[in-house]
C-alpha positions in Angstrom: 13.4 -0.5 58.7 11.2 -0.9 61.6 11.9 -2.5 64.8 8.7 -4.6 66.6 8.6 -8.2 68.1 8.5 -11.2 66.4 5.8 -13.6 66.3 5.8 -17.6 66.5 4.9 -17.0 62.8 7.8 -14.6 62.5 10.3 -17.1 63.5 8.7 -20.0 61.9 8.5 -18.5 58.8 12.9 -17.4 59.2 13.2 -21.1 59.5 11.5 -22.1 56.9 13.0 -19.7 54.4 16.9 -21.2 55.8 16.0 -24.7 55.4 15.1 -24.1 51.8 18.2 -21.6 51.3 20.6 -24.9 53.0 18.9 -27.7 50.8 20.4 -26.0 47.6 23.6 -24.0 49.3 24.6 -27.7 49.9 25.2 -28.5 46.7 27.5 -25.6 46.2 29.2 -26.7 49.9 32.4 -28.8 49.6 32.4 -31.1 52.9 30.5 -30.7 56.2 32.3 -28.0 57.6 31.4 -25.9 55.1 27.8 -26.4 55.3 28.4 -25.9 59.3 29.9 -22.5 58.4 26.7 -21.5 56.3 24.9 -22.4 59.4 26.8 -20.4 61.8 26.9 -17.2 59.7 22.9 -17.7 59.0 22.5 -18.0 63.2 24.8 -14.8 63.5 23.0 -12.4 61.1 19.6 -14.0 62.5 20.2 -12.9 66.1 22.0 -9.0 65.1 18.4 -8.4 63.1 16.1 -10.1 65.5 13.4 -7.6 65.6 13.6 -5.2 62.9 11.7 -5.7 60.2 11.4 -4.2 56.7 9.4 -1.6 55.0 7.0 -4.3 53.8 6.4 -5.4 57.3 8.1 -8.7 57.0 11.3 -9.9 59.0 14.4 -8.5 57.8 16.7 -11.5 58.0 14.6 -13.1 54.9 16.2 -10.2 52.9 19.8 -11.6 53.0 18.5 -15.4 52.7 17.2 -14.1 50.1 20.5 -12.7 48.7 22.3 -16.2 49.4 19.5 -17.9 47.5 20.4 -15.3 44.2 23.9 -16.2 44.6 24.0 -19.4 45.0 21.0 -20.4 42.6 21.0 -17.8 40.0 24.8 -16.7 39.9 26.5 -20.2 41.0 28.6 -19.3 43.8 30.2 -21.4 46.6 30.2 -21.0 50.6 32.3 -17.7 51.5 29.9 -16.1 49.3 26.4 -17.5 50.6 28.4 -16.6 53.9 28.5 -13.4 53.1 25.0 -12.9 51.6 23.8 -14.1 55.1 26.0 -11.5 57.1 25.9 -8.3 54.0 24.3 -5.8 56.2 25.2 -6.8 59.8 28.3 -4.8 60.3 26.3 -1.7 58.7 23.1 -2.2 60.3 24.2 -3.6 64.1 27.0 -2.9 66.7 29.3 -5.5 65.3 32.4 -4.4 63.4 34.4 -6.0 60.4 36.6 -7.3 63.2 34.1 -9.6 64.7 33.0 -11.2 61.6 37.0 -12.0 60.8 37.4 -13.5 64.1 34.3 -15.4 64.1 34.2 -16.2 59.6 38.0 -15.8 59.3 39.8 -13.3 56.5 38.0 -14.0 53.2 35.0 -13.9 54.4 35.1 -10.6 56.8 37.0 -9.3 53.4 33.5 -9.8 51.0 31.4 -8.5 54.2 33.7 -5.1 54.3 33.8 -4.5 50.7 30.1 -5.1 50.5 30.0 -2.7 53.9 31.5 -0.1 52.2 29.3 -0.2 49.0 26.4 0.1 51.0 27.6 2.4 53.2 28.1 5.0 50.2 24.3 4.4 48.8 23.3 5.3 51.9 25.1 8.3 52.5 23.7 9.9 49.5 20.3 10.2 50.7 21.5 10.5 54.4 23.7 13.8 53.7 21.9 16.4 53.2 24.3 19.0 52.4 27.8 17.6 50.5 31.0 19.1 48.6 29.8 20.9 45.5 32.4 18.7 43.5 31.2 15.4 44.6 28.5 12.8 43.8 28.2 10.1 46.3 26.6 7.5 44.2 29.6 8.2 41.6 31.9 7.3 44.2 30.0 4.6 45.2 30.4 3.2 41.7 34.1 3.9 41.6 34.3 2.0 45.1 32.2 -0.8 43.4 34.6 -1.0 40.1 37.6 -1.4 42.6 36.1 -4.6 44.2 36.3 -6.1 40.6 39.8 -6.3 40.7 39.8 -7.0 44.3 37.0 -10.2 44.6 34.4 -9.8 41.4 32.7 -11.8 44.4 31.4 -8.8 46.3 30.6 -7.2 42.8 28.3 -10.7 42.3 27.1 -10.6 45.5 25.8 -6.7 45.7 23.7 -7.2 42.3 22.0 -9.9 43.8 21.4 -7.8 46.9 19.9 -5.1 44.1 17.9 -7.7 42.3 15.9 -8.7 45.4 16.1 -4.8 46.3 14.0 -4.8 42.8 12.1 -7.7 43.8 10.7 -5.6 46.6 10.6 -2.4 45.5 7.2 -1.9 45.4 7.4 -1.0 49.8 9.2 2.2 48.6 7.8 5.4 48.1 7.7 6.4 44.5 10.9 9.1 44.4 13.1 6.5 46.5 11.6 4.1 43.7 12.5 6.3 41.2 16.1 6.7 42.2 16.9 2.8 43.1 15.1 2.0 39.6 17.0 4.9 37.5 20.6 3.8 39.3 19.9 0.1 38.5 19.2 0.9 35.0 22.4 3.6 34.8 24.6 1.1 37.2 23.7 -2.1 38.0 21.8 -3.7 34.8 25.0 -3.0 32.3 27.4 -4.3 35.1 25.5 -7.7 34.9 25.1 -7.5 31.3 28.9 -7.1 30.7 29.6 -9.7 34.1 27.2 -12.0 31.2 24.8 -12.7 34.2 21.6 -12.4 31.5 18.3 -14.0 34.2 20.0 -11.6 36.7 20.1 -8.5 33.9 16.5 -9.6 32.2 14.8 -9.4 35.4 15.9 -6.0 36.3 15.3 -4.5 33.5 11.6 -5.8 33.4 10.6 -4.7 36.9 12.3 -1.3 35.8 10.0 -1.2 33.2 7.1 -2.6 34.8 7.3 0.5 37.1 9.0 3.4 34.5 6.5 2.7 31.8 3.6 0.6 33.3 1.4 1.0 31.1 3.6 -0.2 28.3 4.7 -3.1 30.9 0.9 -4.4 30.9 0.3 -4.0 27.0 3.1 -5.9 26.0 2.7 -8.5 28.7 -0.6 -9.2 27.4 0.1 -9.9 24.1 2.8 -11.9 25.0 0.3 -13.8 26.9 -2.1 -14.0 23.9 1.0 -14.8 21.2 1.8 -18.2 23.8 -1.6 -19.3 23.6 -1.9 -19.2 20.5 1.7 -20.1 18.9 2.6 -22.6 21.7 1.4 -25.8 19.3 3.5 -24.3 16.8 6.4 -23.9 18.2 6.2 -27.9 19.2 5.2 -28.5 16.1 8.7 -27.0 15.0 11.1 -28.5 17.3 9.6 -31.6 16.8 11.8 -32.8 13.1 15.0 -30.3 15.0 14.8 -33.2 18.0 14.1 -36.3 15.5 17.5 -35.1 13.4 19.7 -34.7 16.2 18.7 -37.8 18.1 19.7 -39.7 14.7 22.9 -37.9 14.4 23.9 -39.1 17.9 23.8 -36.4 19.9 22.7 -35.5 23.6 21.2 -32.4 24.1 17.8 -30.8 25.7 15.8 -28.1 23.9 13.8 -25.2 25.7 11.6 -22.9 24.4 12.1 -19.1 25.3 10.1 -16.0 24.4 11.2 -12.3 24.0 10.9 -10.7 27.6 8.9 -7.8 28.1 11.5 -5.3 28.5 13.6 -6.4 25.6 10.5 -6.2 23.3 9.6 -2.2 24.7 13.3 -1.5 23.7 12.7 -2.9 20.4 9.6 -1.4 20.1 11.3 1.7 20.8 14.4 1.8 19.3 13.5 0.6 15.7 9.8 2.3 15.9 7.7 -0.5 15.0 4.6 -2.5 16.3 4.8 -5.4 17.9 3.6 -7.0 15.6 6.5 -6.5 13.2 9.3 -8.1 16.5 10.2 -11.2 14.5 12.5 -12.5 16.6 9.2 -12.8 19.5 10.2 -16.7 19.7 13.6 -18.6 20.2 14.6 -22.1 20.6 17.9 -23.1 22.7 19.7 -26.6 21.7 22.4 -27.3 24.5 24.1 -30.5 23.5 26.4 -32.2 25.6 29.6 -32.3 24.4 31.0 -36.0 22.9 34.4 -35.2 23.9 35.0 -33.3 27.5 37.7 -30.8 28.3 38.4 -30.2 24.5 36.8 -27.0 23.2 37.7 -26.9 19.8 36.0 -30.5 19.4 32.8 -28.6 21.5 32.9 -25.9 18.7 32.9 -28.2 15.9 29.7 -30.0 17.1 27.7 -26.6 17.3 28.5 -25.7 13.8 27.7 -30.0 13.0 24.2 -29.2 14.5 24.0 -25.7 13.2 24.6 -27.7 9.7 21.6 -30.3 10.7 18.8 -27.7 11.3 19.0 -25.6 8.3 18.9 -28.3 6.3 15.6 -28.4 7.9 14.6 -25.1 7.3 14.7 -22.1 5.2 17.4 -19.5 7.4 17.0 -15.4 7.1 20.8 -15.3 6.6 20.6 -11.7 7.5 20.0 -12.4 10.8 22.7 -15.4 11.4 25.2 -14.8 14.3 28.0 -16.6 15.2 29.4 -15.8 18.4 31.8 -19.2 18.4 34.4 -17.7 16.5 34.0 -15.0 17.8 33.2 -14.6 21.7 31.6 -11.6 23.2 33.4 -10.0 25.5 31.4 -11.2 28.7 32.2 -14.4 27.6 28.7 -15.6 25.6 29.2 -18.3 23.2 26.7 -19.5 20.8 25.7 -20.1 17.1 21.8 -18.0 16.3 20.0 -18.4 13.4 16.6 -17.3 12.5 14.4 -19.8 10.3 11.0 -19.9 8.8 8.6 -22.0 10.1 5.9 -24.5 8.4 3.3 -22.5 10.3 4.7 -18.7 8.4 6.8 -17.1 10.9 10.5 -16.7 12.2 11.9 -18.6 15.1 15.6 -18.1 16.5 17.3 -20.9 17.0 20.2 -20.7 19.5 23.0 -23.3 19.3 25.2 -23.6 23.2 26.8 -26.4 24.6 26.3 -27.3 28.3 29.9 -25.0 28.6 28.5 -22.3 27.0 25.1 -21.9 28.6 26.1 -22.0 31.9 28.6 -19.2 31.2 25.7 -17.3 29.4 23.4 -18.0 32.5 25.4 -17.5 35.2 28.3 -15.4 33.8 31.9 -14.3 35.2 31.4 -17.0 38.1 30.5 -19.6 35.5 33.6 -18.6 33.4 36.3 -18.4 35.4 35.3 -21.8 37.3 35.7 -23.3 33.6 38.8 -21.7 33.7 40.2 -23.3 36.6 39.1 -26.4 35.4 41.6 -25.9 32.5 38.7 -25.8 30.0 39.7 -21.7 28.7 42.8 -20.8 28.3 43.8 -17.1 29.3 44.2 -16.0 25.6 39.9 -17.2 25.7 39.2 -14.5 28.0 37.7 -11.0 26.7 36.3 -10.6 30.6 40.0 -10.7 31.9 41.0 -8.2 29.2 38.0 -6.1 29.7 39.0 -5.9 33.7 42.5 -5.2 32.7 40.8 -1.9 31.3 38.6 -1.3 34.4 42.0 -1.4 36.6 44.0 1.2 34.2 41.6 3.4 34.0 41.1 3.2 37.8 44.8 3.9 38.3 44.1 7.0 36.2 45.0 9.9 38.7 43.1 12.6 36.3 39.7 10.5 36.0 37.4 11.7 38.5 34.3 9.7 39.7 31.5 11.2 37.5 34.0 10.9 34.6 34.7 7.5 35.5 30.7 7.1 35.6 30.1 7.8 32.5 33.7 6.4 30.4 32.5 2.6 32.2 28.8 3.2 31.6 29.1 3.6 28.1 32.0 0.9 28.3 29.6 -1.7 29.9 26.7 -0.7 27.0 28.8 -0.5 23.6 28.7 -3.3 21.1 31.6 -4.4 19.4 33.0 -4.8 16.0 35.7 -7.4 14.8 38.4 -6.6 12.2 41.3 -8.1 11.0 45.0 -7.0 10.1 46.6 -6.9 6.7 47.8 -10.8 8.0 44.0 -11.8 9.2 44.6 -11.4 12.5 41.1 -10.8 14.4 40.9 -7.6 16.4 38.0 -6.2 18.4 37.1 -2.6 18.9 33.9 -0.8 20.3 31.8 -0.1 17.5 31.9 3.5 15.8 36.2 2.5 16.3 38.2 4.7 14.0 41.3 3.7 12.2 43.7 5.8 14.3 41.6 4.1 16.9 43.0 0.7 15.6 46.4 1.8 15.1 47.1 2.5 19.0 45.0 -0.6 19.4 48.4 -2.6 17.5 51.0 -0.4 19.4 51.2 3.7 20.4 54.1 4.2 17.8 51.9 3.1 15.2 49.3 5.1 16.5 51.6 8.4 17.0 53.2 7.7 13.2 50.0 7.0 11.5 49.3 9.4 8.6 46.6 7.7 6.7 44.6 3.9 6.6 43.7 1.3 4.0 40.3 -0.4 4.5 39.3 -3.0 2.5 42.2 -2.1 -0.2 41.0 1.4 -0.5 42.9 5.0 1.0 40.5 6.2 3.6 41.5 9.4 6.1 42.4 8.4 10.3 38.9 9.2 11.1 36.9 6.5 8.6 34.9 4.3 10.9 35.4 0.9 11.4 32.9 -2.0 10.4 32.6 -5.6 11.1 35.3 -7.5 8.6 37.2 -4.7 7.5 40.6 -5.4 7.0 42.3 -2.6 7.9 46.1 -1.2 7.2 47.9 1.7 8.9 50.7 3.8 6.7 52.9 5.8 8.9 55.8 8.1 8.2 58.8 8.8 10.1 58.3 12.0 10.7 54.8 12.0 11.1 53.4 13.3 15.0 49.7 13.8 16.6 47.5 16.3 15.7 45.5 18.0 18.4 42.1 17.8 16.1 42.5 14.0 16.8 40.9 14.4 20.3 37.7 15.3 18.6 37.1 11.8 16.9 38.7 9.2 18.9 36.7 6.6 20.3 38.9 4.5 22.3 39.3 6.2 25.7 43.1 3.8 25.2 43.9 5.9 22.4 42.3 9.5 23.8 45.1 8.6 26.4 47.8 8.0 24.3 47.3 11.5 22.0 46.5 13.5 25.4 49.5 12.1 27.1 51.8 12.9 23.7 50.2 16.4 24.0 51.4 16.7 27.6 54.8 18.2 26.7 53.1 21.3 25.3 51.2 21.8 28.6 51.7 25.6 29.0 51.3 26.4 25.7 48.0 24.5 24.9 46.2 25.4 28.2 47.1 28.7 27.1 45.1 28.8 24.0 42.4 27.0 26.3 41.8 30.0 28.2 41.5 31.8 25.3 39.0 29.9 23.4 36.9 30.0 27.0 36.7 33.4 27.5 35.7 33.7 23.6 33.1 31.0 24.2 31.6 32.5 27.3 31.9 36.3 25.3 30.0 34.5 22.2 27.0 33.1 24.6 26.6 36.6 26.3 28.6 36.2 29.6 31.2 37.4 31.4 33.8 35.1 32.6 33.6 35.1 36.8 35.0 32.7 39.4 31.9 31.5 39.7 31.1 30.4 36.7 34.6 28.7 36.6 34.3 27.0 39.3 30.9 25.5 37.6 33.3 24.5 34.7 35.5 22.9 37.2 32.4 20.9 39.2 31.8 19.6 35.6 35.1 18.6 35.2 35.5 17.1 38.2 38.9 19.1 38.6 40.3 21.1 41.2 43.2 22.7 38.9 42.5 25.6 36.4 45.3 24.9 34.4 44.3 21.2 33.9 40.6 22.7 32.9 42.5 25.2 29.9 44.5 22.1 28.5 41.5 20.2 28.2 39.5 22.8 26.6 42.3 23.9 24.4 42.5 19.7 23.1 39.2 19.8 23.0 38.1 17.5 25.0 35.3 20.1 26.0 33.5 20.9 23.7 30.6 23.8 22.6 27.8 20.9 23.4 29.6 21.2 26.9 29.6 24.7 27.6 26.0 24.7 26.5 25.1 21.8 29.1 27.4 23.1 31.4 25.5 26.9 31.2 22.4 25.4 30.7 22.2 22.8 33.6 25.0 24.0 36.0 22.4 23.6 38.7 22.0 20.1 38.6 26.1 19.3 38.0 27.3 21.1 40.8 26.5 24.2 42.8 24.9 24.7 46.3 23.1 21.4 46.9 19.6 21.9 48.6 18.7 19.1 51.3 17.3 16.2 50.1 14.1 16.6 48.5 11.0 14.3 49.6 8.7 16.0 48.3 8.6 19.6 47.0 8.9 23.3 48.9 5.1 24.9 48.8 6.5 27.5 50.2 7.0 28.9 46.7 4.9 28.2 43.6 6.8 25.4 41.9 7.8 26.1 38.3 7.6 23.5 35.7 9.9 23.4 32.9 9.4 20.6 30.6 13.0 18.3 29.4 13.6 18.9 25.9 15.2 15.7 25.4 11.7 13.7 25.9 8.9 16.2 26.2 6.9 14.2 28.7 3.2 15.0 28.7 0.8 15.1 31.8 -0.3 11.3 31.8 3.2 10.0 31.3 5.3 8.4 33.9 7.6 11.1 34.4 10.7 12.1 36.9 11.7 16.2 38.5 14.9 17.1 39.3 14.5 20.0 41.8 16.3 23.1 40.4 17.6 26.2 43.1 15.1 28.8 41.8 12.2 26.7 42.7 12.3 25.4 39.5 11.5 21.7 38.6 12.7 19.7 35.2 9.9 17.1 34.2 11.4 14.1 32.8 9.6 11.0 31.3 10.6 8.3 34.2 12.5 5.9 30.9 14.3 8.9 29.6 18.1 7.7 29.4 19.2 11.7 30.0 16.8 11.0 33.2 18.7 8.1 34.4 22.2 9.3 33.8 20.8 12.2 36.2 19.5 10.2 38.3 22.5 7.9 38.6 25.0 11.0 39.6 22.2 13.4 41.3 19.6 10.8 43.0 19.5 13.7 45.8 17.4 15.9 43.8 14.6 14.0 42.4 11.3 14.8 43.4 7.9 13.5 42.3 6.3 16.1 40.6 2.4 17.4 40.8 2.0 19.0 37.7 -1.1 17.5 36.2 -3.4 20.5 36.7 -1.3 22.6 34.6 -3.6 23.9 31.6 -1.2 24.3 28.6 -0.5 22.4 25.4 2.8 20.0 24.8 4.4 19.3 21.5 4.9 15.7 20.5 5.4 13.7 17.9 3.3 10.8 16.1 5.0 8.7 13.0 2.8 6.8 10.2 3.7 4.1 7.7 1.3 2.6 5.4 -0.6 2.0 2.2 -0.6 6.0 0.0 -3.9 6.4 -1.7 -6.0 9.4 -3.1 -7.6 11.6 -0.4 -4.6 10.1 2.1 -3.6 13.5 3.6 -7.0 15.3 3.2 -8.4 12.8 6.1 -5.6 12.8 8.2 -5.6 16.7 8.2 -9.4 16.4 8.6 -9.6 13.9 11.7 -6.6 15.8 13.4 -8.2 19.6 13.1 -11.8 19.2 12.3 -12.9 16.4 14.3 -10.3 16.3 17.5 -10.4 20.4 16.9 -6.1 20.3 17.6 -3.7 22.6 15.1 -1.0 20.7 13.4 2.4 22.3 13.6 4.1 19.9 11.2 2.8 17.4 8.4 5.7 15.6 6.4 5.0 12.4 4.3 6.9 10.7 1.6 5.9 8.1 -0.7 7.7 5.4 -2.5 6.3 2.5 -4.9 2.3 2.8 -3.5 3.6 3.0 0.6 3.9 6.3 2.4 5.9 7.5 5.8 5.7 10.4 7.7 5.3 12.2 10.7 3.0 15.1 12.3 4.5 17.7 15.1 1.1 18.8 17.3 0.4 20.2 20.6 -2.0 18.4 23.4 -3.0 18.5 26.5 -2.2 15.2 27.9 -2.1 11.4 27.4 -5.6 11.2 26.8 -5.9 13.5 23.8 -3.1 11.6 22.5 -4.5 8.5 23.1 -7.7 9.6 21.0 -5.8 10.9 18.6 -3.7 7.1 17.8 -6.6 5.7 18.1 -8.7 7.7 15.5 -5.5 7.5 13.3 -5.5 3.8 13.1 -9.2 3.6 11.8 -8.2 5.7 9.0 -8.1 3.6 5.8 -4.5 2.8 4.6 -2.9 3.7 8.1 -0.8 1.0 9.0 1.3 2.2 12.0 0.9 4.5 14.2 3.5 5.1 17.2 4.3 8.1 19.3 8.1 9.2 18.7 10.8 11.7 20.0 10.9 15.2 18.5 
């Protein structure tokens, strides 16, 4: 922030930006007073940042109209709310307390403004402090402090991810590590949390200016043949919808259909994830029928007219049953409702067809806020709501007195990103699990006795061991015995942090004894990896942890619960997890030649976007910026990214580069050729495999940078028979 005099311009242009924010908060206002209220708070926070600008030069009061203009138009909430949008950084930023907004707003109010306060006031302690507790990682705390405003008002949860999404918005003011760090703990934080809150515009356009900035390069590929796809399939798509719109209209329904198209980011992930071409993203187009519903208040009649209309269309067309969905019967746990199917069109290719009553999209569009105002309404009953069960889980393992805030980080990030499979009971009663759910997993799901007793499952009929995982429709049966108890080993394979809970707690009677063998097994561990065991090096194992108590840190590595993948991350990047914190880093120390050391997990080559994490030898770990190992570090250790300058650096990288295509004589002998004779580069690794006249393969090579890569894909694709060519993880 910068403070300088405003202009005529300045002022006229605040005004402006109000009048535009009141013409829509209106809507959301109940009666006059309300919209008075909205007024007053907007003149408050006006006059406590009158002056002080932002980094992009502008006023800073159009950042929180800008807030209120989120909430209110993208995330649908009422006047307290656009209130406290307006006034979100005034008691952080000015003299004015908490105390003065309650006086002047009243309790609720002054209560979103503090808890918001308080979330803000953590982000920016972590790049304030300097030096801080070993043991501690500010922006984990901050996202403890930001789960416990779920349970207190999901409001100021709503409210600070639209403050992030203009954050985002503007982003581009920031230097690139302060960039790098908002982007990473977005991506880590703040884009599941609006995924699971089912806010998807507010999630979609976060993760595309993450990637527009991560991977830009990428960002503008894809965006461009997006472009060039619309152009040309634009007709088409009409041209479908158009006997989908002529059925319905005769069947009697009212509805609207839009057309939608794959976003950028979702695409790159795709692209990614399955390692193919765009070309080969069939699902690049999708058509969204929201029908009104013929009877109101009455969802089951709702649910039959989707599967009505659902009926209508693929009479229509020919459906890729592979690829139906049907998230009526069962909801997902952020509340989305809808019926997808994926047909063939006249013109040759696949469109998705999306199936959401006016109910249903607005809870898909705009979420939690969307949901539970349905639910006041009477429209969902409380046995309807997966988001109220999902925050009774938040709140117990908040309550958990041996969860510390990088644990809690991680359980609720992987929470907030897992899928979910449905199975039913021996009666058919549906059940839902996170997917890769074991059976003992689903026996403390029904009750802990069951869970505690259970000896052995039946899925599907047939005798399967406790740790058989769990796929969508099993029907699943639990045999106990009497006598039966817990095994330690269980630990090892649960999947359900519920159950985890349950065997640990069960475990808890043999304290003594099992932190006992703990011990032992560490000092083995430490013997086997060619240490000697030190305080030092256990209080690294403790930092970890995120425990103070020894004895607690032998019981959990005698259950298991840390592992020999642990002790080798724990040995092998104890710096970054805990030890003597360096200050801040803007930019790196030349007072000592920086040492590059390049991330095994993405093997990032000069060219890349690409992330350091500033070690306390002088030494720097190079990340690709989109590495998810990056971004978790990032999330918990934003204090020790740097940007680094390590282009000069003359030595050769491995990476990886897949093929696919059509095998024919002479295949190999020109690939080998291109790659040594003609680009002069030694292969490390040639594997290829053929199967009914098409081959796949990979080659392992070293380069210098993006360039020679870039040549190398290139020349690759113009061999004859290639297909695809796509760089890939090693």
């Amino acid at each position: 922030m910068s403070f300088s005099q405003f202009t005529p311009d300045d002022y006229r242009c605040i005004e402006q930006e109000f009048a535009s924010l009141l013409q829509v908060a209106t809507k959301r206002c109940k009666d006059a007073d309300e919209v008075e209220t909205v007024r007053k708070a907007f003149e408050f926070a006006n006059q406590a940042h009158k002056n002080v600008r932002r980094r992009s030069g502008e006023p800073y009061m159009l950042h929180p109209i800008a807030v209120a203009r989120i909430v209110v138009t993208e995330i649908g909430l009422g006047c307290k709310s656009i209130c406290a949008a307006l006034l979100h950084d005034v008691v952080e930023d000015t003299s004015y307390t908490v105390e003065d907004i309650r006086n002047l707003f009243g309790d609720k109010i002054a209560t979103l403004v503090d808890g918001l306060t308080k979330i803000k006031t953590v982000l920016d302690n972590e790049d304030r402090k300097g030096e801080a507790a070993s043991t501690e990682s500010l922006q984990a705390e901050n996202f403890k402090r930001i789960l416990l405003t779920l349970n207190d008002d999901v409001r100021v949860v709503l409210i600070k991810l639209a403050d992030r999404l203009h954050n985002c918005r503007t982003i581009e003011y920031m230097p690139e590590h302060k960039r790098d760090k908002i982007l990473s703990e977005t991506m880590f934080i703040f884009i599941p949390l609006a995924h699971r809150l089912g806010l998807y515009s507010v999630k979609s356009e976060m993760e595309n200016i993450w990637l527009r900035y991560k991977e830009p390069e990428d960002f503008k590929a894809i965006t461009e043949r997006i472009k060039g796809n619309i152009a040309q399939r634009d007709k088409d798509i009409d041209t479908f919808i158009a006997p989908i719109e002529e059925a319905l209209k005769q069947a009697g329904y009212r509805f609207e259909i839009r057309k939608r198209i794959k976003t950028p980011y979702s695409i790159w992930y795709k692209m990614r994830t399955k390692r193919v071409p765009f070309e080969q993203i069939y699902d690049l187009y999708a058509v969204r029928i929201i029908f009104e519903p013929q009877e109101s208040n009455n969802v089951q009649a709702e649910r039959g007219q989707a599967y009505l209309i659902f009926s209508t269309i693929t009479h229509l067309y020919r459906e890729n049953l592979s690829r139906r969905r049907d998230w009526i019967s069962q909801p997902k746990s952020n509340g989305y409702e809808a019926l997808h199917c994926t047909l063939m069109s006249h013109a040759g290719f696949w469109v998705e067809v999306q199936i959401r009553s006016k109910r249903m999209d607005d809870i898909a569009e705009k979420g939690i806020a969307a949901h539970w105002a349905y639910k006041n309404d009477g429209y969902i009953s409380e046995n309807d709501s997966e988001m109220d069960k999902w925050l009774a889980e938040v709140q117990e393992i908040l309550m958990s007195s041996d969860v510390s805030a990088l644990e809690l980080l991680d359980i609720i990030h992987k929470d907030l990103l897992s899928s979910e499979v449905v199975v039913f009971t021996p009666k058919g009663e549906q059940k839902a699990l996170h997917s890769g759910a074991t059976a003992l997993d689903f026996a403390y799901l029904i009750h802990t006795a069951i869970g505690n007793k259970a000896i052995a499952a039946k899925v599907n009929m047939k005798l399967v061991p406790l740790s058989h995982t769990l796929k969508a429709g099993d029907q699943v049966e639990i045999i106990t015995a009497e006598n039966a108890r817990p095994k330690i080993e269980w630990v090892s394979f649960l999947q359900t942090r519920y159950a985890r809970n349950r065997v640990i707690e069960y475990f808890r009677g043999d304290f003594d004894a099992i932190a006992k063998e703990g011990e032992r097994i560490f000092e083995e561990r430490i013997r086997l990896m060619g240490l000697q065991s030190s305080r030092e090096l256990v209080r690294k194992f403790l930092d970890y942890s995120q425990l103070r108590d020894e004895d607690e840190l032998w019981f959990r590595i005698g259950l298991g619960l840390l592992g020999p993948e642990d002790f080798k991350a724990i040995i092998d990047e104890k710096d970054l997890s805990g030890g003597e914190r360096r200050k801040s880093p803007k930019r790196e120390d030349t007072t000592r030649p920086i040492q590059y050391k390049i991330a095994e997990c993405c093997h990032p080559i000069p060219g890349d976007p690409v992330i350091g994490f500033s070690m306390n030898d002088n030494l720097v770990i190079v990340h690709k910026k989109s590495c998810p190992v990056a971004e978790s570090l990032a999330s918990k250790y934003g204090n020790r990214m740097v940007v680094p300058q390590w282009g000069a650096v003359q030595q050769e990288y491995p990476i990886r580069i897949s093929l696919k295509g059509i095998d024919r004589l002479g295949l190999l002998n020109d690939i080998s050729s291109f790659i040594s004779r003609t680009l002069g580069i030694n292969m490390r690794k040639l594997q290829l495999s053929t199967e009914d006249g098409l081959f796949e393969g990979f080659i392992e090579l070293l380069v210098r940078d993006k360039k020679n890569l870039e040549r190398m894909v290139d020349g690759l694709s113009r061999i004859d028979g290639i297909q695809d060519v796509i760089r890939t993880d090693i």
